[in-house]
C-alpha distance (Angstrom), angle and dihedral (degrees) to the residues before:
residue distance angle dihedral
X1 . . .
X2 4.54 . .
X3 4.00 77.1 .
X4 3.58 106.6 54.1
X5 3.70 88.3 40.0
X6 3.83 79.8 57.4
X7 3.68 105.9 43.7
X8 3.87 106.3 54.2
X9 3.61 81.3 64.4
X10 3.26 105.2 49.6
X11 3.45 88.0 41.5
X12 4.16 86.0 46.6
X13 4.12 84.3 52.1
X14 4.46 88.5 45.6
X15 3.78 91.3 56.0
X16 3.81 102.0 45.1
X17 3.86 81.5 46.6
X18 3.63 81.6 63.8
X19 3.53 105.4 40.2
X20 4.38 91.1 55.9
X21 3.90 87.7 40.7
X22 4.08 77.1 65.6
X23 3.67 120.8 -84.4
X24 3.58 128.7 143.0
X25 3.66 138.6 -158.9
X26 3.40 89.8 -62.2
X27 3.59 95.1 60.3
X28 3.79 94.8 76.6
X29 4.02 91.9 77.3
X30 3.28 101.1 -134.3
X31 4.08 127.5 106.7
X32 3.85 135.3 -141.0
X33 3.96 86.5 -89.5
X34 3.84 97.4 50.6
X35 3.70 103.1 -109.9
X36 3.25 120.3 123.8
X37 3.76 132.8 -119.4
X38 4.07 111.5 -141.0
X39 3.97 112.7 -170.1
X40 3.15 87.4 -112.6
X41 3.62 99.9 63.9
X42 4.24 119.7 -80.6
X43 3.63 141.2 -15.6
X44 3.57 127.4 -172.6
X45 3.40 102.8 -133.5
X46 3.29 109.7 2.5
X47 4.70 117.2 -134.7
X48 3.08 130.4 -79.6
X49 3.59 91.5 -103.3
X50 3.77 99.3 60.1
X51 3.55 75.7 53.0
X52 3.89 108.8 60.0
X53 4.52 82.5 38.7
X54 4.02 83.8 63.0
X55 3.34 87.3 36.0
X56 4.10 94.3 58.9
X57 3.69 93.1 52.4
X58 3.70 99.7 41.4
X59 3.19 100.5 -106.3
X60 3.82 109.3 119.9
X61 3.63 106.2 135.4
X62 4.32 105.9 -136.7
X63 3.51 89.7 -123.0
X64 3.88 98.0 62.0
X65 4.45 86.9 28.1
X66 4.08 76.6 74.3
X67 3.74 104.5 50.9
X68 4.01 100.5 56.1
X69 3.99 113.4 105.4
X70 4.15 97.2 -1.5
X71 3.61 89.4 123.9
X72 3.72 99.3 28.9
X73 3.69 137.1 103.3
X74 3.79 123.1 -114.8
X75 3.55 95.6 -76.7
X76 3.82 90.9 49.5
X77 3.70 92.3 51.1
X78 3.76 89.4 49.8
X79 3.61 92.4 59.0
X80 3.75 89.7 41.5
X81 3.88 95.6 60.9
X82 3.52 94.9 39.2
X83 4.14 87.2 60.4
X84 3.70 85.9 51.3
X85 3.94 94.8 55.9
X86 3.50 97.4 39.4
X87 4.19 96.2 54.5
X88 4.09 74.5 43.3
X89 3.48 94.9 62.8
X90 3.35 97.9 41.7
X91 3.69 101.5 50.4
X92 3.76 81.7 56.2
X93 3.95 94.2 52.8
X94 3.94 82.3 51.6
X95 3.70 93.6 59.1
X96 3.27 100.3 39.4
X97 3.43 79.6 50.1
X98 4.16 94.3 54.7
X99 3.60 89.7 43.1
X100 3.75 96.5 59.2
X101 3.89 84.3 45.1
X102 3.90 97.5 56.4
């Protein structure tokens, strides 16, 4: 449990690494219809992973924001919802962000 509680931050930390290194929108994997594009070619779905780095820029489209932890256990779930409220947050911080800008 002391390590998932661990690694969607790190993880969070990874993928906003990323993002100021110079991605873009694009970056987060995922397209408009929620599957997820691997460099390697395709995935269905996509890992929980690329999901908690979309996640910590904002970027979570709603479509995969409601697959995470449906077929889990508890601990699964956990992780799930915890995804959810951090690309939450930070789509918030990035308003209140664009707001102060305008």
């Amino acid at each position: 449990m002391k390590l998932i509680a661990l690694s969607v931050p790190l993880v969070a930390l990874a993928a906003v690494g990323a993002v100021v290194a110079g991605g873009d929108s694009s970056s987060c994997g995922y397209n408009e219809d929620g599957t997820y594009m691997s460099a390697d070619g395709q995935s269905a779905f996509g890992t929980m992973t690329a999901a908690a780095a979309c996640a910590a820029d904002g970027k979570l489209p709603g479509v995969v924001a409601a697959r995470p932890g449906v077929l889990g256990d508890e601990e699964i779930r956990h992780r799930a919802e915890e995804i959810k409220k951090m690309d939450a947050k930070v789509r918030r911080q990035h308003e209140k962000g664009e707001a102060g800008q305008a």
